[in-house]
DRENPA-3360 file (N, C-alpha, C; in nm, 2 decimals, always signed):
BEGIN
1 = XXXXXXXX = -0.03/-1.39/+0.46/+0.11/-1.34/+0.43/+0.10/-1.28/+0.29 ~ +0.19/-1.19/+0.27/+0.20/-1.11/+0.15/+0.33/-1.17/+0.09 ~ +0.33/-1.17/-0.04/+0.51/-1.13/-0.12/+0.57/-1.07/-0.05 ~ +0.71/-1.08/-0.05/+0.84/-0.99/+0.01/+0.80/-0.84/-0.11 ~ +0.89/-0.73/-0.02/+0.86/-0.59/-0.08/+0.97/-0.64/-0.19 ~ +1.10/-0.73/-0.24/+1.16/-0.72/-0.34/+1.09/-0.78/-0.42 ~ +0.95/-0.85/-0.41/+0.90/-0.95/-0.54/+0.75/-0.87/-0.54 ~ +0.75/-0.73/-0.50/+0.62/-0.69/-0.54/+0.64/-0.61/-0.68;
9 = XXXXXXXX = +0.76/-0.56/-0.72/+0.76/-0.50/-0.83/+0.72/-0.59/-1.00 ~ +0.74/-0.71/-0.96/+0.66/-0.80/-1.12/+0.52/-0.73/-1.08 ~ +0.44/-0.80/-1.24/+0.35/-0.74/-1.30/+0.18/-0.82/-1.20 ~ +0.09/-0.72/-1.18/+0.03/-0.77/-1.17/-0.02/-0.86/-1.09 ~ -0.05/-1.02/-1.17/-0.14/-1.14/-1.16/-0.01/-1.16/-1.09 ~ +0.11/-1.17/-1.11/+0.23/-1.23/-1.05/+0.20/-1.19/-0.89 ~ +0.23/-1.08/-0.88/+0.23/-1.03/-0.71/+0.07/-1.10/-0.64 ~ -0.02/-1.08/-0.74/-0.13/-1.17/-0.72/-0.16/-1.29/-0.68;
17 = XXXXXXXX = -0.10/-1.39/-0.76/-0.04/-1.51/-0.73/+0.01/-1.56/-0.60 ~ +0.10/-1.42/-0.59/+0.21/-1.47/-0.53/+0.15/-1.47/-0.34 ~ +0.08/-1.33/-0.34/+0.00/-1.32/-0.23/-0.15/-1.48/-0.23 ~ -0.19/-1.48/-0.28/-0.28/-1.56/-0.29/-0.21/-1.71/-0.21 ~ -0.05/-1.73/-0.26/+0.00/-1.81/-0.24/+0.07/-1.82/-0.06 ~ +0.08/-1.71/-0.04/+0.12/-1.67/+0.09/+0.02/-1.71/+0.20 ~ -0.11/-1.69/+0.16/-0.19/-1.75/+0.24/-0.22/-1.91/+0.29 ~ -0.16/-1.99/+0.23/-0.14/-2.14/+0.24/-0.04/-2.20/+0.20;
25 = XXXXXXXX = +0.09/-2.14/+0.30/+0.27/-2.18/+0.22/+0.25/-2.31/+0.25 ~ +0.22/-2.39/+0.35/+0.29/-2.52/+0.32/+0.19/-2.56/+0.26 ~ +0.02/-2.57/+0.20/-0.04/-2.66/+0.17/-0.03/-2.66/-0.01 ~ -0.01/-2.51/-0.01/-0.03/-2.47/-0.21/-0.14/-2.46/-0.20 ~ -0.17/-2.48/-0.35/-0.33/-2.43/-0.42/-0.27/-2.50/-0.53 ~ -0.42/-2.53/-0.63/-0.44/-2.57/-0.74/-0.47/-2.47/-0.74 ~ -0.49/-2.45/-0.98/-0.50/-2.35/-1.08/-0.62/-2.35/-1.03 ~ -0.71/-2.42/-0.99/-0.86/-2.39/-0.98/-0.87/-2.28/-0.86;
33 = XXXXXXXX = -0.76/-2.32/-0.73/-0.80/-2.25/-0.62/-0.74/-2.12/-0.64 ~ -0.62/-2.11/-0.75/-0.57/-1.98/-0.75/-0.67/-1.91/-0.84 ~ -0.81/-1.95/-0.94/-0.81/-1.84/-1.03/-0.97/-1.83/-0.94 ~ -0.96/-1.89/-0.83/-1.07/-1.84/-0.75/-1.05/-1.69/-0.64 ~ -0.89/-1.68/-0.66/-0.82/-1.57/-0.58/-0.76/-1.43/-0.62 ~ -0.75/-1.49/-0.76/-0.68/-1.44/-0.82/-0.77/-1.33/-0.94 ~ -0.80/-1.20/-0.99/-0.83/-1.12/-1.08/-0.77/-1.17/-1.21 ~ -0.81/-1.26/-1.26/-0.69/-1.29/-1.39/-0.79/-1.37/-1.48;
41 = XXXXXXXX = -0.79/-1.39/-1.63/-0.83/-1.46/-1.68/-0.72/-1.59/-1.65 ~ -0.78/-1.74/-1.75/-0.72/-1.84/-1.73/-0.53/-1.78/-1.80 ~ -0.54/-1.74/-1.94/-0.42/-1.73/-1.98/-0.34/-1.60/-1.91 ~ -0.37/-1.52/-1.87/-0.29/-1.44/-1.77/-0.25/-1.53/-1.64 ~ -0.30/-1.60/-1.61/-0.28/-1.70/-1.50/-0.19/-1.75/-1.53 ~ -0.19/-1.86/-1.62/-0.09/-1.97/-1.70/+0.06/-1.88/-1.72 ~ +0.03/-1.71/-1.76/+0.19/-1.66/-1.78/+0.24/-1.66/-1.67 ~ +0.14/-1.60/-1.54/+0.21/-1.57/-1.44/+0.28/-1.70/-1.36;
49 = XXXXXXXX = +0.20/-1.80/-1.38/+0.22/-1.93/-1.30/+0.38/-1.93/-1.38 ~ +0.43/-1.96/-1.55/+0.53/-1.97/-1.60/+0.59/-1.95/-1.55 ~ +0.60/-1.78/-1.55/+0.74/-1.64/-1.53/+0.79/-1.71/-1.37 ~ +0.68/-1.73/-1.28/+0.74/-1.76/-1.14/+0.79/-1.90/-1.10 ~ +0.75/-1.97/-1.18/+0.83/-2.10/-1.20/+0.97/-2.11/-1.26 ~ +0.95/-2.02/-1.42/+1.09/-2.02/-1.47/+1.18/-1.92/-1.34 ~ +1.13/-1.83/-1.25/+1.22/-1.78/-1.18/+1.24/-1.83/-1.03 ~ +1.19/-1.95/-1.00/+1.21/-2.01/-0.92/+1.15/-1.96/-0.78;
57 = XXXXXXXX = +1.06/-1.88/-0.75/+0.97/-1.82/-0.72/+0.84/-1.94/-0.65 ~ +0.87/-1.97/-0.73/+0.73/-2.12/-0.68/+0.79/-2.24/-0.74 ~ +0.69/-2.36/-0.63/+0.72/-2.49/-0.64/+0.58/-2.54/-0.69 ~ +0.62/-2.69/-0.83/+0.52/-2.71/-0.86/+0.48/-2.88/-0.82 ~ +0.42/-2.93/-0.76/+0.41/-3.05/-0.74/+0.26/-3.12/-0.80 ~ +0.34/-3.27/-0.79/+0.20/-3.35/-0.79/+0.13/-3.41/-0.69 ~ +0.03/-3.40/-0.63/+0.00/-3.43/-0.52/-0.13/-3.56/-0.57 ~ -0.11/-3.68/-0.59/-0.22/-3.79/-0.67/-0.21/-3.73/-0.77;
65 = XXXXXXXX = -0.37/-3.70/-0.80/-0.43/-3.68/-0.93/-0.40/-3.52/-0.95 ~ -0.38/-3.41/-0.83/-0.37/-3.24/-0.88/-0.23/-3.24/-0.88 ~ -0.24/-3.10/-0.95/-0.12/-3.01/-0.94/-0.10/-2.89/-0.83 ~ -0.02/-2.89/-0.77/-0.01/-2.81/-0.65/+0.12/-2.71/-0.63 ~ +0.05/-2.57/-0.63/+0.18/-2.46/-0.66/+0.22/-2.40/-0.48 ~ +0.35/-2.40/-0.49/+0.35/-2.37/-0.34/+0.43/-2.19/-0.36 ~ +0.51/-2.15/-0.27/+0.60/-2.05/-0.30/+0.70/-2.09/-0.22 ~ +0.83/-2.06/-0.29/+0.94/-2.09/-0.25/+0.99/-2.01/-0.11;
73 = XXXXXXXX = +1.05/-2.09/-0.06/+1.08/-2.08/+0.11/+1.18/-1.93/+0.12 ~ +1.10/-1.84/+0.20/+1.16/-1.67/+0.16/+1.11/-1.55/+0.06 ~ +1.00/-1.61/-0.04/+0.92/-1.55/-0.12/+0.83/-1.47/-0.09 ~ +0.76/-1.50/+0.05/+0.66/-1.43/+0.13/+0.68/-1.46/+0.25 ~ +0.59/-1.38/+0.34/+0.60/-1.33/+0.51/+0.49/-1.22/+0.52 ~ +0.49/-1.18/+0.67/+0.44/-1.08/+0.70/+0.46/-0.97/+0.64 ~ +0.31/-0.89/+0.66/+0.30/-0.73/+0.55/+0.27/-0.66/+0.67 ~ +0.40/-0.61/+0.74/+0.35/-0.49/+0.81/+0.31/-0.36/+0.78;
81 = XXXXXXXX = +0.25/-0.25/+0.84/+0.23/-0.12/+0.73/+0.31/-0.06/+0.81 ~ +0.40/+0.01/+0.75/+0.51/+0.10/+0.74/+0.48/+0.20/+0.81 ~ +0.55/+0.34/+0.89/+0.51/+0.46/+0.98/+0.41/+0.52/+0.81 ~ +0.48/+0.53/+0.70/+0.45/+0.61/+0.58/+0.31/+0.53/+0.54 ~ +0.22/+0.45/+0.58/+0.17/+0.37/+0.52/+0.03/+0.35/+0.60 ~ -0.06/+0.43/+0.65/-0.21/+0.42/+0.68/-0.29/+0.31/+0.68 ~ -0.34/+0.22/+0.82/-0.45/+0.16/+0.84/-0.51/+0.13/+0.68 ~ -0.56/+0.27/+0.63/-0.64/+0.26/+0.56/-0.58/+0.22/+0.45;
89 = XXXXXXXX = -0.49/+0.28/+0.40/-0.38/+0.27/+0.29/-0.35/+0.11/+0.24 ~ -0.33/+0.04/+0.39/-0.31/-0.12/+0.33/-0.45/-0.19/+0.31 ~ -0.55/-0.15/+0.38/-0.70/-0.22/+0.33/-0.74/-0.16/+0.17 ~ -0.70/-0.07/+0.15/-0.72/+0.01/-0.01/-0.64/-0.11/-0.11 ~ -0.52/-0.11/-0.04/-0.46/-0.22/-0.15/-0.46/-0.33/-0.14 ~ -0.46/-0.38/-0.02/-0.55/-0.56/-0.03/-0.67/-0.58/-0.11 ~ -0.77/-0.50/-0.09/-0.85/-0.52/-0.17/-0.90/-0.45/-0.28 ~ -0.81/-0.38/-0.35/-0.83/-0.32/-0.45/-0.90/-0.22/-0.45;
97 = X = -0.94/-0.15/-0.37/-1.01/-0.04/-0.34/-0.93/+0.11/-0.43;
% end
């Protein structure tokens, strides 16, 4: 699962994040598993992790000993490609092509 199209316009590592996060909504990720997904150094991480916390965007819990970021219920879903929007077009920007 991808970000919703209203939370792809933040910056970057955010939309990053946020997809990364879409792939395992109920379980979360730790910072370790996000900056294994994630294009970001650690401190571009740490902002984006902030900005989407201060916007309520994600949930942060403690699960024992980790930290576990989830995304808030409605933040992400399916990424259909659009009539305007090529096979090829969405593998270009999944993976950064």
């Amino acid at each position: 699962m991808r970000a919703k199209p209203e939370y792809r316009d933040r910056p970057d590592t955010q939309v990053a994040v946020l997809d990364a996060l879409g792939d395992r909504p109920e379980d979360g990720m730790t910072v370790f598993e996000l900056r294994s997904r994630v294009d970001a150094d650690i401190d571009h991480l740490e902002d984006a992790l902030a900005e989407l916390k201060a916007d309520a965007l994600i949930e942060v819990t403690r699960d024992g000993e980790r930290t576990v970021f989830s995304p808030q219920s409605g933040v992400v879903g399916e990424h259909e490609p659009t009539d305007e929007e090529s096979l090829v077009d969405v593998i270009r920007r999944r993976f950064s092509l």
